[in-house]
C-alpha positions in Angstrom: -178.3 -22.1 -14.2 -177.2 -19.8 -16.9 -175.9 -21.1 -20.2 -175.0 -19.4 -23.4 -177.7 -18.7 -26.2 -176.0 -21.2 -28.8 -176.2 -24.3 -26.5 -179.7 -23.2 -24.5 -181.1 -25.7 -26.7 -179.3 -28.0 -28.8 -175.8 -27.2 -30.9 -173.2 -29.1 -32.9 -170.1 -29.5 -31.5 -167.3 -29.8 -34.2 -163.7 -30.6 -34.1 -161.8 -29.5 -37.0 -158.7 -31.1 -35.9 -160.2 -34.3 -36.2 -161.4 -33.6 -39.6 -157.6 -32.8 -40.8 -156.6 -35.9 -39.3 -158.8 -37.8 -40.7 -158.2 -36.4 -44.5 -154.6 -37.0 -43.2 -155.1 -41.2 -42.9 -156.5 -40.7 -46.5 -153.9 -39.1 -48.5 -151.1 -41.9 -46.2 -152.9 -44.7 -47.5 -153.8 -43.6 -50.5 -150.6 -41.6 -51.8 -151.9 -39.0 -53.9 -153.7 -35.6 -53.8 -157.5 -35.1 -52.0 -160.1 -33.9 -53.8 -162.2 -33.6 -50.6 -166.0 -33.3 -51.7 -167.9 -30.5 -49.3 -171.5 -30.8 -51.0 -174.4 -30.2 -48.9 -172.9 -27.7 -46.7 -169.7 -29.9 -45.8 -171.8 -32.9 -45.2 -174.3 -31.1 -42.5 -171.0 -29.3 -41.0 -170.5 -26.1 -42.5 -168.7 -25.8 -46.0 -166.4 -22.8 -45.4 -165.6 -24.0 -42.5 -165.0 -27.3 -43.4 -162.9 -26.3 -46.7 -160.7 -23.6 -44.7 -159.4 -26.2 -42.1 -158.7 -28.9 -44.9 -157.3 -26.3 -46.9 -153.9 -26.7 -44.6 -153.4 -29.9 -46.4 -152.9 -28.2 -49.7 -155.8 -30.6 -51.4 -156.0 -30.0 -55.4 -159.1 -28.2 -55.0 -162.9 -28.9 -53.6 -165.9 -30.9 -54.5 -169.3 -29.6 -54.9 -172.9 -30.6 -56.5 -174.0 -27.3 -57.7 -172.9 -24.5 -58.9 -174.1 -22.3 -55.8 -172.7 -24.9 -53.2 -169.2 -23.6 -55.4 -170.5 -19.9 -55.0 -170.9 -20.0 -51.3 -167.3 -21.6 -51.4 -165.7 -18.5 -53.5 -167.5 -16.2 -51.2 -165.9 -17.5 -48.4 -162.7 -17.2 -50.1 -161.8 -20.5 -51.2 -159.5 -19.8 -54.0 -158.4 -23.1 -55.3 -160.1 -25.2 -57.9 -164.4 -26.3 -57.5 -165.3 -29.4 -59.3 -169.7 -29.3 -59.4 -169.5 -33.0 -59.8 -173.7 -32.7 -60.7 -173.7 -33.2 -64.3 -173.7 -30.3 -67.1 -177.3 -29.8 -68.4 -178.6 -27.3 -71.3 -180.3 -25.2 -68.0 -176.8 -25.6 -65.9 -174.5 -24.3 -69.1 -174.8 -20.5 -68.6 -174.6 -20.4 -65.0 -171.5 -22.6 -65.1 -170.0 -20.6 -67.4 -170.1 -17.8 -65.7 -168.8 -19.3 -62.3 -165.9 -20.3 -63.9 -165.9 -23.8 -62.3 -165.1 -27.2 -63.5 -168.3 -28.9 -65.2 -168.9 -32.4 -65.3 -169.9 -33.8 -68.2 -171.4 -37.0 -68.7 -173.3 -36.5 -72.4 -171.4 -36.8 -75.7 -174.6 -34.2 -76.9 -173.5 -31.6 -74.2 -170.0 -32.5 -74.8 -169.5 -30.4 -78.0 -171.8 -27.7 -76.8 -169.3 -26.7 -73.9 -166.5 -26.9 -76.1 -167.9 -24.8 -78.4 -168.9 -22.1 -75.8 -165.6 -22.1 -73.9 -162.1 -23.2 -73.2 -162.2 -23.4 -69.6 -161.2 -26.9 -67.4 -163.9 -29.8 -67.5 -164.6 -33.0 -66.4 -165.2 -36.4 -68.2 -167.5 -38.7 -66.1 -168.0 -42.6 -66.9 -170.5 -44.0 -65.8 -169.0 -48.4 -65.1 -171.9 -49.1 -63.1 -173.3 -46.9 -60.7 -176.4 -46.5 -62.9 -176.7 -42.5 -62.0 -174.8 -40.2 -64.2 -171.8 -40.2 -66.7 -171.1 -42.2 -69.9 -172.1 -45.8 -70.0 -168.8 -47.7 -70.3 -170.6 -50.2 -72.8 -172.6 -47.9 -74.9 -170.1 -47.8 -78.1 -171.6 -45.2 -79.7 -171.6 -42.8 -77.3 -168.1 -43.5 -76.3 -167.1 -42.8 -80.2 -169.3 -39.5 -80.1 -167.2 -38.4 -76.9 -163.7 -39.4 -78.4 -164.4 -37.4 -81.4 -165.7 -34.5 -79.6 -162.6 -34.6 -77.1 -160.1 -34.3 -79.8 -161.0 -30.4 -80.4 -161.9 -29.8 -76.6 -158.8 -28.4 -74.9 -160.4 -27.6 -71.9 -160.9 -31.5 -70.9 -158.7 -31.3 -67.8 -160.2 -34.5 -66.1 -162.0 -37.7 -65.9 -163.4 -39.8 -63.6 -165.9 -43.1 -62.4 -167.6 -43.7 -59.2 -167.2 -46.8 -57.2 -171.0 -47.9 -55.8 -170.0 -50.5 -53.6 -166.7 -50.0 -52.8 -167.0 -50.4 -48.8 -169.0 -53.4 -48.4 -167.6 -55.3 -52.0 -164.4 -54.6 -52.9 -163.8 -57.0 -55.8 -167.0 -54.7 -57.6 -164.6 -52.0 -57.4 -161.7 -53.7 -59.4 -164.4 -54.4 -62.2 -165.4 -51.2 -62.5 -161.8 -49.7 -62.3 -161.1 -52.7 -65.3 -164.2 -51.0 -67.4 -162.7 -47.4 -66.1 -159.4 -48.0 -68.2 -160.8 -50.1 -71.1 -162.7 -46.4 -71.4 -159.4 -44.8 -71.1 -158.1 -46.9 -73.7 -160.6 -45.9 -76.5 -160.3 -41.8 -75.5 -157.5 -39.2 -77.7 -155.6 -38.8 -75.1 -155.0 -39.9 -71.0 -156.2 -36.1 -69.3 -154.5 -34.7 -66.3 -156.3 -35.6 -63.8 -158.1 -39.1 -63.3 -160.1 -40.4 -60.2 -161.7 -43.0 -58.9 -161.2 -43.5 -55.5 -163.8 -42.2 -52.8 -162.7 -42.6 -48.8 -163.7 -46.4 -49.1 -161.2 -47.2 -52.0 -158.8 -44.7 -50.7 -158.2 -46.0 -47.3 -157.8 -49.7 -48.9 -154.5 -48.0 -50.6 -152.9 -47.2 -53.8 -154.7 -49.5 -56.6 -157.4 -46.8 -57.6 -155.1 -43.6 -56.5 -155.5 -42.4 -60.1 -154.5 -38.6 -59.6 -157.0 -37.9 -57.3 -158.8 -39.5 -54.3 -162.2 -37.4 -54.1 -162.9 -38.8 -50.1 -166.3 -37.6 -48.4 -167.7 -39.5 -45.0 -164.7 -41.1 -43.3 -163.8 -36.9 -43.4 -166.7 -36.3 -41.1 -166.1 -39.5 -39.1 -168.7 -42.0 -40.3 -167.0 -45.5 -41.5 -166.2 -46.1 -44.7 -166.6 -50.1 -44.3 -166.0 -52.9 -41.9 -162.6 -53.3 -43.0 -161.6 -49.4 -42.8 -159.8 -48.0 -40.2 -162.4 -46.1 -37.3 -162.0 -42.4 -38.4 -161.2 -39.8 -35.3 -164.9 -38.6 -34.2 -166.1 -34.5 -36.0 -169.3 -34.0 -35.1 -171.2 -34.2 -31.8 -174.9 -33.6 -31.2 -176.0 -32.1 -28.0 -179.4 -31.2 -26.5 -180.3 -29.9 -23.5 -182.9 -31.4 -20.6 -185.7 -28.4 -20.9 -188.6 -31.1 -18.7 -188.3 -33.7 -16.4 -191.5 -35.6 -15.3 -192.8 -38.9 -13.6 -195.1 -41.4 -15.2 -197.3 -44.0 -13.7 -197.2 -47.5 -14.4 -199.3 -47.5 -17.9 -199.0 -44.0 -19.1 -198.0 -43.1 -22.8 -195.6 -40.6 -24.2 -195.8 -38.7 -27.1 -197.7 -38.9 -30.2 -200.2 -41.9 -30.7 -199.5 -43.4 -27.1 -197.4 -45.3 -29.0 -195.1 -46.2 -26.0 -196.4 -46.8 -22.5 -194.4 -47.5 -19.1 -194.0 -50.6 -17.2 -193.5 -49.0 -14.4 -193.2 -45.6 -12.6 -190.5 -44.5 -15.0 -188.8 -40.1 -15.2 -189.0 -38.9 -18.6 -186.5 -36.3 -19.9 -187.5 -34.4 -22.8 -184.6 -32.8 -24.8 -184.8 -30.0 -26.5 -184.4 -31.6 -30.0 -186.5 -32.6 -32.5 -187.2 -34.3 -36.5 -186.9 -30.6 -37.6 -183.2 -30.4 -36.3 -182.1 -34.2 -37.7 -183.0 -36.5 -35.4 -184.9 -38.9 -37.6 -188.6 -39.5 -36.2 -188.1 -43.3 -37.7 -191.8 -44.2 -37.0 -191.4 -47.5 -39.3 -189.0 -48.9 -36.6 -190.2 -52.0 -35.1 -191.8 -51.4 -31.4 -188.8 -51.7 -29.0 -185.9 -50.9 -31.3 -183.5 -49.6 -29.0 -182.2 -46.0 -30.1 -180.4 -44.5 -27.5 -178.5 -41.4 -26.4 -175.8 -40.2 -23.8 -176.9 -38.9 -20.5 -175.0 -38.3 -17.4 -172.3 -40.8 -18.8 -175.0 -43.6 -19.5 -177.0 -44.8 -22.8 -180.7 -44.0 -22.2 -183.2 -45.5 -24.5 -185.8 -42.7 -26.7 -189.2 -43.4 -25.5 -191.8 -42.3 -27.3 -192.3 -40.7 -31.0 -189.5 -38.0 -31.5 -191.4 -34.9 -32.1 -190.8 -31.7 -34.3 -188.6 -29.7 -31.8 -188.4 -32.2 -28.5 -188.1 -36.0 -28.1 -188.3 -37.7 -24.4 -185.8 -40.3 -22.8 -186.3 -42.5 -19.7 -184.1 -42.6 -16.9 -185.1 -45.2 -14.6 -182.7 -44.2 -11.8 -184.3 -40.4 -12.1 -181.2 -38.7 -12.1 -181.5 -36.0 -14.3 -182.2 -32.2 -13.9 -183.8 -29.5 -16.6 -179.8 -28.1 -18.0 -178.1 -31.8 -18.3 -176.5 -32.3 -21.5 -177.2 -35.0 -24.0 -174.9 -36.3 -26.6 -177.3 -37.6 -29.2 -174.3 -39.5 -31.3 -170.3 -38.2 -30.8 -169.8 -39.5 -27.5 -170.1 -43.2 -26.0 -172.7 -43.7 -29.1 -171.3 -42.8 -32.6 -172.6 -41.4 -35.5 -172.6 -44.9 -37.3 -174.3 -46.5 -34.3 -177.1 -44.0 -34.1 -177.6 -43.7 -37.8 -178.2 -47.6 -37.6 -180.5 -47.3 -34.3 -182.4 -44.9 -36.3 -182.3 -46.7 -39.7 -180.3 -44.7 -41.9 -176.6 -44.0 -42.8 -174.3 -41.9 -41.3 -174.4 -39.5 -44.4 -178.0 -39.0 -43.6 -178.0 -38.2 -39.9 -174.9 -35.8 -40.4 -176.8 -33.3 -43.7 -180.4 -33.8 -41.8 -178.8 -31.5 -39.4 -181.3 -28.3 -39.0 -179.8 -25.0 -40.2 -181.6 -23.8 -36.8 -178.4 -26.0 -34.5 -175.4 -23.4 -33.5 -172.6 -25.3 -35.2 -169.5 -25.0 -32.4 -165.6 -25.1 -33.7 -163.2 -26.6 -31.7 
């Protein structure tokens, strides 16, 4: 059998329609402009990509976390607005001023320093209780020092909070959105732009709309909570069969003989590995069932998954060396495998090896 190069091995299949559609629900239910956020190579999927198909729905501009994330974008000609949403930092200032895109700022001390240096757009960011980045929404004086630096900062364009827990606890994001505008209330003046909302709060409707809705995962079709609508599946993960073997009744696979057949059982091995994003999980308990799509049926992962190969069982045997696997995108989805292989969806789809052909559809 002959195949192509890209999919000898194992490839990404991704399908930029449903990506539009999906950034399509969120602006419906949320009823104001997307800030999509394409950090870490569009979540796993390929940034320029990613950022040209969205671009159709005339989003306010794109979301990065560094300035060279925001470099690759330009370069690919992305011409509308970059927010690096990774704060401003003494070692960040000169390289962000010479990008030319928005800063966030989340230190009354660098506060006055970009001001001083330039006039160009910024962003204000309050921290109401993600305990990460921004200005603590109860620290007084630090609020003061940033009110009194704002009033001679014309290039403050924007300001923003970020829910932590909006998906799984939605009354945590109406406290923080409260602390968000008591903040507001204390400032010179209410900016242009304010946001809030990421896909979570977005997709609950218009209560945190603010100016901006800055979504991220239900884009690339992971849930954004239990009580959000299932997102059209992106991304699909394929592998091809490259062995097929029999083992006897007591024989291990992989490393550590750390799984051992009950019976005369075929083993697949895939071509696909830990170094292309499948997580090796070794702290899973023995028997956890992770699982991928062969020949139409879930087949359980036997074995350690290795650097560049993992192995399946397939106790009917019928499998040749060529089959394709769907690792998660087909009848398992990227949130059930991230959760069969302990993680989040966010991690399974930027643990994606640069090595992986990514496919457009």
């Amino acid at each position: 059998m002959t195949v192509p190069s890209d999919t000898a091995r194992a490839w990404v299949d991704i399908d930029l329609g449903a990506l539009v559609a999906n950034a399509r629900t969120l602006a419906e239910a949320c009823g104001t402009r997307l800030l999509p956020m394409v950090k870490a190579n569009g979540y796993g999927l390929g940034a320029s990509r990613v950022a040209a198909a969205l671009d159709t729905l005339d989003p306010w501009g794109f979301g990065v976390a560094t300035v060279e994330e925001g470099a690759a974008l330009r370069a690919s000609g992305v011409r509308r607005p970059i927010l690096v949403v990774s704060p401003l930092t003494p070692e960040s200032l000169e390289p962000t001023l010479r990008s030319g895109f928005r800063p966030t700022i989340g230190d009354p001390a660098v506060l006055p320093v970009w001001a001083a240096r330039s006039d160009l757009p910024f962003h204000l960011e309050i921290d109401t209780g993600m305990g990460r980045a921004g200005i603590p929404w109860d620290d007084p004086a630090a609020l003061r020092a940033a009110a009194r630096a704002l009033e001679s900062a014309p290039g403050w364009e924007g300001i923003f909070t970020h829910f932590h827990s909006a998906d799984s606890d939605p009354a945590s994001a109406a406290t923080q959105w409260h602390r968000f505008q008591a903040v507001l209330s204390l400032l010179p003046r209410r900016p242009k732009l304010v946001h809030a909302s990421n896909s979570a709060a977005a997709l609950g409707g218009r209560t945190y709309a603010g100016d901006l809705a800055r979504p991220g995962i239900f884009l690339y079709g992971g849930r954004a909570g239990a009580a959000a609508p299932e997102p059209r599946r992106v991304a699909a993960l394929r592998a091809r069969v490259v062995a097929v073997r029999h083992v006897a009744a007591g024989e291990s696979v992989s490393y550590g003989a750390t799984w051992r057949a009950s019976k005369r059982t075929t083993i697949a091995t895939l071509g696909l590995g830990y170094a292309d994003g499948l997580p090796r999980a070794a702290a899973l308990k023995a028997g956890a069932g992770r699982r991928v799509e062969l020949r139409g049926r879930a087949v359980p992962i036997v074995g350690r998954v290795t650097m560049d190969m993992c192995m399946v069982a397939v106790d009917d045997g019928e499998v040749s060396v060529g089959d394709v696997a769907t690792i998660f995108g087909g009848i398992i989805s990227l949130d059930e495998q991230a959760a069969e292989s302990g993680t989040i969806s966010y991690e399974l789809l930027t643990s994606l090896g640069l090595r992986l052909p990514r496919r457009y559809l």
